[in-house]
C-alpha positions as a Markdown table, in Angstrom:
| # | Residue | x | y | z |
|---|---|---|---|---|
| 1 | Unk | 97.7 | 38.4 | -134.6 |
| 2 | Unk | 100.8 | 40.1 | -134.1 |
| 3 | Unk | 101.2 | 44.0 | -132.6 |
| 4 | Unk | 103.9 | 46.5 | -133.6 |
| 5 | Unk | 104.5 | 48.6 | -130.3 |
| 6 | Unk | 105.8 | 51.8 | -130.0 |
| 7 | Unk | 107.4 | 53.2 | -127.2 |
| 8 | Unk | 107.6 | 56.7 | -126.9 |
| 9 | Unk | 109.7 | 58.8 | -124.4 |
| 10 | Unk | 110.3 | 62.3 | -124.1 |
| 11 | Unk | 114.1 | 62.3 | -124.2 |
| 12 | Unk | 116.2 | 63.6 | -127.7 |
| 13 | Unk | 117.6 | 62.0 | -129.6 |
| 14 | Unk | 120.9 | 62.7 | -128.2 |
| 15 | Unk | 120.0 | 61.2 | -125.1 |
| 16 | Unk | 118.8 | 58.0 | -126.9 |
| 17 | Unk | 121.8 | 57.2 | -128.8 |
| 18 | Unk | 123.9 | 57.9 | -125.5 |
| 19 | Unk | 122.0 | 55.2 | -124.0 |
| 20 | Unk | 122.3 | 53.1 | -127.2 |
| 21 | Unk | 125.8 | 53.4 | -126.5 |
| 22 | Unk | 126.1 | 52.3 | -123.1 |
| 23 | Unk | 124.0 | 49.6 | -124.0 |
| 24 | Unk | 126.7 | 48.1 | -126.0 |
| 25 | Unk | 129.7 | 49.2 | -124.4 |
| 26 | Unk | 128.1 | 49.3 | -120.6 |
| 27 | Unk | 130.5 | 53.3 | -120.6 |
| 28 | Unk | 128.2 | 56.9 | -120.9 |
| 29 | Unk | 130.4 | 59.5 | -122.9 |
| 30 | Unk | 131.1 | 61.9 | -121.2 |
| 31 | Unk | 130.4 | 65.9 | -122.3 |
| 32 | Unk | 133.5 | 68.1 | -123.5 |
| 33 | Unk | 136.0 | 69.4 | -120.5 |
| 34 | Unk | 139.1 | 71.2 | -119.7 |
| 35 | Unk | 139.5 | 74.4 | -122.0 |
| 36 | Unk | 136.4 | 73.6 | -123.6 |
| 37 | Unk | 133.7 | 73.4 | -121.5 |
| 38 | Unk | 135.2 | 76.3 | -119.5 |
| 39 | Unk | 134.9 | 78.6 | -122.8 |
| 40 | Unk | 131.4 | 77.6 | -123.3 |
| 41 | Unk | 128.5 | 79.9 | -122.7 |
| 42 | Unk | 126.2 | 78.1 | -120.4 |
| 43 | Unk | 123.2 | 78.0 | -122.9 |
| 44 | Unk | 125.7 | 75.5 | -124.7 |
| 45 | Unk | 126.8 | 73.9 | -121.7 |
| 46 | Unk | 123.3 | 73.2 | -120.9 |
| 47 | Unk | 122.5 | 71.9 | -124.3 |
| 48 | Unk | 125.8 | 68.9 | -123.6 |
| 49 | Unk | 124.4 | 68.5 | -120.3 |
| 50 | Unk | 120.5 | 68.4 | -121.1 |
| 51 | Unk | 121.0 | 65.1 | -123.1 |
| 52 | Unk | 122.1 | 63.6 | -119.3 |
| 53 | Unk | 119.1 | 64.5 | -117.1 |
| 54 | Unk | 117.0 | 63.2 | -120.0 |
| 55 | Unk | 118.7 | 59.9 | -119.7 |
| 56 | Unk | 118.7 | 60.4 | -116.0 |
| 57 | Unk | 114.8 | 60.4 | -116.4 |
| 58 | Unk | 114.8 | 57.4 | -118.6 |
| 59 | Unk | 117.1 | 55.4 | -116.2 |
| 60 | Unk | 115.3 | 56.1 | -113.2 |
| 61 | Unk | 112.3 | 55.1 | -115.0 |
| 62 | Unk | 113.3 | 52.1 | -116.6 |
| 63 | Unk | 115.1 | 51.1 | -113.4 |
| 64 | Unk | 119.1 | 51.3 | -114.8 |
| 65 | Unk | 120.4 | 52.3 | -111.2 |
| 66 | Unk | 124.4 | 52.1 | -112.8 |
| 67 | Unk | 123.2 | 54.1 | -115.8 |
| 68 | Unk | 121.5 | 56.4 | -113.5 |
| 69 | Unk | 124.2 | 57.0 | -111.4 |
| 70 | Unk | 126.8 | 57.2 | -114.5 |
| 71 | Unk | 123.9 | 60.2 | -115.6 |
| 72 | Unk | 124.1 | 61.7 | -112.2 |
| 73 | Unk | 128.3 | 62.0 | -111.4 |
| 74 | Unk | 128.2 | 63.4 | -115.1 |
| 75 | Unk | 126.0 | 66.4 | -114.3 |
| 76 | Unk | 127.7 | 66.9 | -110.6 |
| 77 | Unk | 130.7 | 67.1 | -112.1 |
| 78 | Unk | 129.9 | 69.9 | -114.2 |
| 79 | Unk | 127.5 | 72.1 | -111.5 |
| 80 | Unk | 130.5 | 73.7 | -110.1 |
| 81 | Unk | 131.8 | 75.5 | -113.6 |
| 82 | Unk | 129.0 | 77.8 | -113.5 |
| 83 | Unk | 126.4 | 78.8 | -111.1 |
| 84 | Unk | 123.7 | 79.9 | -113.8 |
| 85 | Unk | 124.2 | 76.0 | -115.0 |
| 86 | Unk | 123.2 | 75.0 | -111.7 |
| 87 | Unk | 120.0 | 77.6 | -111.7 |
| 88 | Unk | 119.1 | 75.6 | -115.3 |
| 89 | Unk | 119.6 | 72.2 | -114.0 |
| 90 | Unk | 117.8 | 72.3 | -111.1 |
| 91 | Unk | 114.9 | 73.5 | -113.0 |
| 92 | Unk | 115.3 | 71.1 | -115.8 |
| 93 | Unk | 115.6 | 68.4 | -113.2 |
| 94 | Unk | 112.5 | 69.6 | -111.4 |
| 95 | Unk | 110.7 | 69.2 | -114.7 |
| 96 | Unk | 111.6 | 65.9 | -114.6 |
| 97 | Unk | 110.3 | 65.5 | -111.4 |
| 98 | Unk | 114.2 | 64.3 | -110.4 |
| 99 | Unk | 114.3 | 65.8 | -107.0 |
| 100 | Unk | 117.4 | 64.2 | -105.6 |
| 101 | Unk | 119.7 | 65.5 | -108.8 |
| 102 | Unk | 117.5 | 68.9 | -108.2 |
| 103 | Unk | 118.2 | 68.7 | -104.5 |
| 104 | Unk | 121.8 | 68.5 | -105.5 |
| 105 | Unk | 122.3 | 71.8 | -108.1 |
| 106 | Unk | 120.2 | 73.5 | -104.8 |
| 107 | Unk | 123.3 | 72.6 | -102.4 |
| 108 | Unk | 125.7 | 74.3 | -105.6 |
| 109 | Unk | 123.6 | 77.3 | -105.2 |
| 110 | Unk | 123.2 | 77.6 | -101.4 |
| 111 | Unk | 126.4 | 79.3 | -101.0 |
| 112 | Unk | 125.1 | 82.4 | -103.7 |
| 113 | Unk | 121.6 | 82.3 | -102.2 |
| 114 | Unk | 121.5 | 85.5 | -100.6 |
| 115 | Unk | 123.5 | 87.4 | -103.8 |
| 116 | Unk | 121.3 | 85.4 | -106.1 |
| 117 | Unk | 118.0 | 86.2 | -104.8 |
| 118 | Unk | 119.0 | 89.8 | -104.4 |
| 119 | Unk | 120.2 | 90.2 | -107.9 |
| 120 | Unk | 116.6 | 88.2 | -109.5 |
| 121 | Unk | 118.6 | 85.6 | -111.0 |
| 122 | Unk | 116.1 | 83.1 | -108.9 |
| 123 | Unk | 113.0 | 84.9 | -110.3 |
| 124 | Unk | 113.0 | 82.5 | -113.1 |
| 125 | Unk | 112.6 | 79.3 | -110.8 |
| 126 | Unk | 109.3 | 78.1 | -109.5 |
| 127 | Unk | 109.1 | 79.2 | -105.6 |
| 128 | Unk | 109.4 | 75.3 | -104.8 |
| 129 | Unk | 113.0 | 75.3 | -105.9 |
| 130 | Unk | 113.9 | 78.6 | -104.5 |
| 131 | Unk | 112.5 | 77.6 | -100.9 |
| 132 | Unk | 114.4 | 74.6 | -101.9 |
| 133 | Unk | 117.7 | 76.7 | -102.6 |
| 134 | Unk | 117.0 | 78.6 | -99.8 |
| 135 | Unk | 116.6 | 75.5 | -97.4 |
| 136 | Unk | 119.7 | 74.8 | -98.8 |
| 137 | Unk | 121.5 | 78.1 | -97.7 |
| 138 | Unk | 120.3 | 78.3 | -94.2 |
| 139 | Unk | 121.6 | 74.4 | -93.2 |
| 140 | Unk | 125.2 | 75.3 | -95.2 |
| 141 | Unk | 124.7 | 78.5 | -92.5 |
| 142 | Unk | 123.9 | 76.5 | -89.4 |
| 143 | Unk | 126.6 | 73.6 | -90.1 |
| 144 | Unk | 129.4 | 76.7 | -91.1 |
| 145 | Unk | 128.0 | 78.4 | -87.5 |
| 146 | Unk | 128.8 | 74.3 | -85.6 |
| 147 | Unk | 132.0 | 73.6 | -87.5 |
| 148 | Unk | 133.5 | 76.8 | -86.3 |
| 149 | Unk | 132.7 | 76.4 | -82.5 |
């Protein structure tokens, strides 16, 4: 007696034909850049970049350490165009219970903690990931305070 199985993963569909293609062709596309990703608004730039933590999950999951890592240099490479993309992805990463990528958009916003937190633009974090943030900020502060002595 044979059994159809289905596997189901909560990742879009955008993610799954990404890794489709890297099956095949072993390359992850990469997101738009240059003049165009600097001209979009970050709800868009988080909607090209979403599609990569997904498959970040998925990878880390299905253990695909290259694929993972292609995933992960993708999203780095964008955290520094927009500080408000790294208060989205280290949420979205938390969600996916991807703590080192998260760990990494917290050391993006450490420098902008203080300003942040001030101006409620942390509010919409969970307090995790703000202590996290804020971990962050006072180690950039202590090696800033050893590097100039």
């Amino acid at each position: 007696c044979s059994h159809l199985g289905t596997i189901k993963v909560p990742v879009s569909w955008e993610a799954l034909v990404k890794l489709v293609n890297w099956f095949y062709s072993n390359e992850l596309s990469s997101p738009p850049s240059g003049c165009l990703w600097d001209y979009m608004e970050t709800e868009e730039k988080l909607c090209k970049l979403r599609p990569y933590v997904e498959l970040c999950w998925l990878a880390e999951f299905w253990f695909l350490e290259d694929l993972k890592e292609d995933c992960s240099n993708v999203i780095v490479s964008c955290l520094d165009s927009a500080r408000t993309l790294s208060i989205k992805i280290i949420q979205i990463a938390a969600d996916f219970s991807l703590w080192k990528l998260a760990e990494v958009a917290a050391n993006y916003i450490a420098p902008f903690y203080r300003q942040l937190h001030d101006s409620g633009e942390l509010e919409a974090l969970d307090d995790m990931l703000v202590n996290m943030v804020r971990v962050a900020s006072v180690r950039l502060s202590q090696e800033g305070g050893r590097n100039s002595r």
